[in-house]
N, C-alpha and C positions, 0 to 999 in steps of 0.2 A: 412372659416377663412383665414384672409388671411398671408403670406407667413413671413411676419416677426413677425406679432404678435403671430403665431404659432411657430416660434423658439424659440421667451419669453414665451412660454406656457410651450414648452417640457421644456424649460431650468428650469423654476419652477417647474414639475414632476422630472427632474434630480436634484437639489438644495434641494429640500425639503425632501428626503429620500432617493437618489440613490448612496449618493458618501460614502465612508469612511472618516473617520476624518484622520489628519497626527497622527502620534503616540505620546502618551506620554499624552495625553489631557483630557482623560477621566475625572479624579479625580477632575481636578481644572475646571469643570464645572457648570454653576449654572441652576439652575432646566427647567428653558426657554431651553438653549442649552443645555441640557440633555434629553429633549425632540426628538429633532430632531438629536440627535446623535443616539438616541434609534432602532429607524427607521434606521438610515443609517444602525446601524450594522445589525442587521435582514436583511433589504436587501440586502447589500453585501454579503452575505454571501451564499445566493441563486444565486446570479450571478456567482458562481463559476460550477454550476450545468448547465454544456451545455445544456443538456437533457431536464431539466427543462423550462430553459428558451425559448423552442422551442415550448413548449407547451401553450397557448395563453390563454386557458381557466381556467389552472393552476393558472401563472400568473395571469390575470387578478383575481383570487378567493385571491391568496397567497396577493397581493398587496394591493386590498381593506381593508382585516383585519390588516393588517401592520400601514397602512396611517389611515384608520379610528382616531383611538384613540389620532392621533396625529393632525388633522385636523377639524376646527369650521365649517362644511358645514353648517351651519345653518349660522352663520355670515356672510362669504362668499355668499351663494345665493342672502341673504337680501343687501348686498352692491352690489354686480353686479347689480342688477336690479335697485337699488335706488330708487328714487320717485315712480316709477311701484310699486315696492313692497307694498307700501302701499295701493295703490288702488285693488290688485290683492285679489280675492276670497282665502278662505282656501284653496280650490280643488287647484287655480292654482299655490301657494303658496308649495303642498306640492308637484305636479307633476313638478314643475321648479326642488326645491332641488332634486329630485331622477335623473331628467335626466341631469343635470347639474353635479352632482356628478357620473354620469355614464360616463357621455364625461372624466371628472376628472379623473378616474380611467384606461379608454382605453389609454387617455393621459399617464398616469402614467407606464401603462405595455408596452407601445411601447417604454419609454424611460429605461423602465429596461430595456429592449433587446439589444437595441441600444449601450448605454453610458455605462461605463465601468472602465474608466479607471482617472477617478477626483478623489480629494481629498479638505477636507476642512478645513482651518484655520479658525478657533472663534477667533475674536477680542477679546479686553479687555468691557466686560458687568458691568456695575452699575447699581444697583436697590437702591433702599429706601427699608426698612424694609417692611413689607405687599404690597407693590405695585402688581395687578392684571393684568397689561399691564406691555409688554417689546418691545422693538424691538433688536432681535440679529442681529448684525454684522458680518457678514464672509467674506473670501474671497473664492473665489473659483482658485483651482488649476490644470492646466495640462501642460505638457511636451509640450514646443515650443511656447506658448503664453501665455498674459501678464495675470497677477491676473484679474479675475471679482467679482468685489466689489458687495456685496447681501447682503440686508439689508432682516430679518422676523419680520412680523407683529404679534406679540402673545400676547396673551389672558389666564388668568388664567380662566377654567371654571371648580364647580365643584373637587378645588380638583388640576387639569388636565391644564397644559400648551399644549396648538393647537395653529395654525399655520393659521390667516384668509386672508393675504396678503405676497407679497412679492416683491418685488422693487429689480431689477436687474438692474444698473448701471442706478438706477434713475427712472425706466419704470415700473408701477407698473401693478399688474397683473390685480386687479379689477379694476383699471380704465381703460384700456384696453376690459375687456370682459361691463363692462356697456357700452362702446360706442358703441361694436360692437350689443349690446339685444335691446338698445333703437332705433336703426335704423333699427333692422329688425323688433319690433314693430312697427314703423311709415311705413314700407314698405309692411307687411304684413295685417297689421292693428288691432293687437291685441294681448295679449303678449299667449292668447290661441292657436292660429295656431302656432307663434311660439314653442310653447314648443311641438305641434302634429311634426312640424316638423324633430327638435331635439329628439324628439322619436324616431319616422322615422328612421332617421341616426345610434343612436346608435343600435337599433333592425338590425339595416342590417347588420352593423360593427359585431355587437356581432354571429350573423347568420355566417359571414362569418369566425369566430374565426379570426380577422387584427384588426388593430385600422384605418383600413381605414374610411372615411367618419368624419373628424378631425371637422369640425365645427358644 
């Protein structure tokens, strides 16, 4: 992957669950940003646990069931891929979502480790009555530099507000990963060897207890 679209990736594992909210905000939240506040607290609250967070495999198990509940992999896989998706077998349909959601997850517990120290402002949210789609607005905050504007793309499924996209100062994340799947389909020549591939990666990552092997 390459080097910036992997900064908008962590930045969407950090955004999406890792920061705390500023105080005071809980209450006046609507059910969208209640979602992703949920998550935040839960995981902050394990970033306090040095011990913890040295452990990778912890991590990576603690993270998964966190993020789960709060996240559409199923939307998510079906938009990265785009057009492919439709022509793709069940088989390689349900092997993209597992390993695509594993890369997700190694993503996700490298940025627990890492980030630390953000904080999140919720914009002001308007729904309509029953509406099943939101996009939240935040901002994201740290000590020395400027606010980064983060739009989420959410989804009522079920019940359950998830999280299928996320647009960091404009840059969205599925449009980003389908560019980079559709070329290595066209360069590998099939979106099956791709996803042996991205096997591959993730088993070695996970082997090695790192979130190395990022793409």
């Amino acid at each position: 992957m390459k080097a910036k679209q992997y900064t908008v990736f962590v930045l969407f594992a950090v955004l999406l669950g890792f920061m705390p909210m500023t105080k005071g905000m809980a209450a006046d939240l609507l059910p969208p940003q209640q979602a992703i506040e949920d998550a935040s607290t839960k995981l902050h609250a394990k970033l306090q646990d040095k011990t913890f967070a040295q452990d990778f495999v912890q991590v990576t198990r603690f993270v998964n069931e966190v993020i789960m509940p709060h996240t559409d992999f199923d939307r998510i896989s079906a938009l990265v891929l785009g057009p492919i998706w439709k022509t793709a077998t069940n088989d390689e349909r349900a092997r993209f979502k597992q390993e695509f959601q594993t890369l997700l997850i190694r993503t996700y517990s490298r940025a627990f480790v890492e980030f630390r120290d953000w904080t999140v402002r919720f914009l002001p949210l308007e729904m309509e009555p029953g509406a099943t789609k939101a996009v939240v607005k935040t901002e994201v905050l740290q000590p020395g530099i400027q606010p980064v504007a983060v739009n989420y793309r959410m989804v009522q499924s079920q019940g359950n507000w998830k999280a299928y996209d996320i647009m960091i100062e404009g840059v969205s994340l599925v449009t980003n990963y389908r560019t980079t799947f559709t070329n290595e389909v066209k360069t590998k020549g099939s979106l099956a060897a791709v996803i042996d591939g991205l096997a591959k990666r993730n088993a070695e990552a996970l082997a090695s207890g790192t979130t190395a092997s990022r793409s």
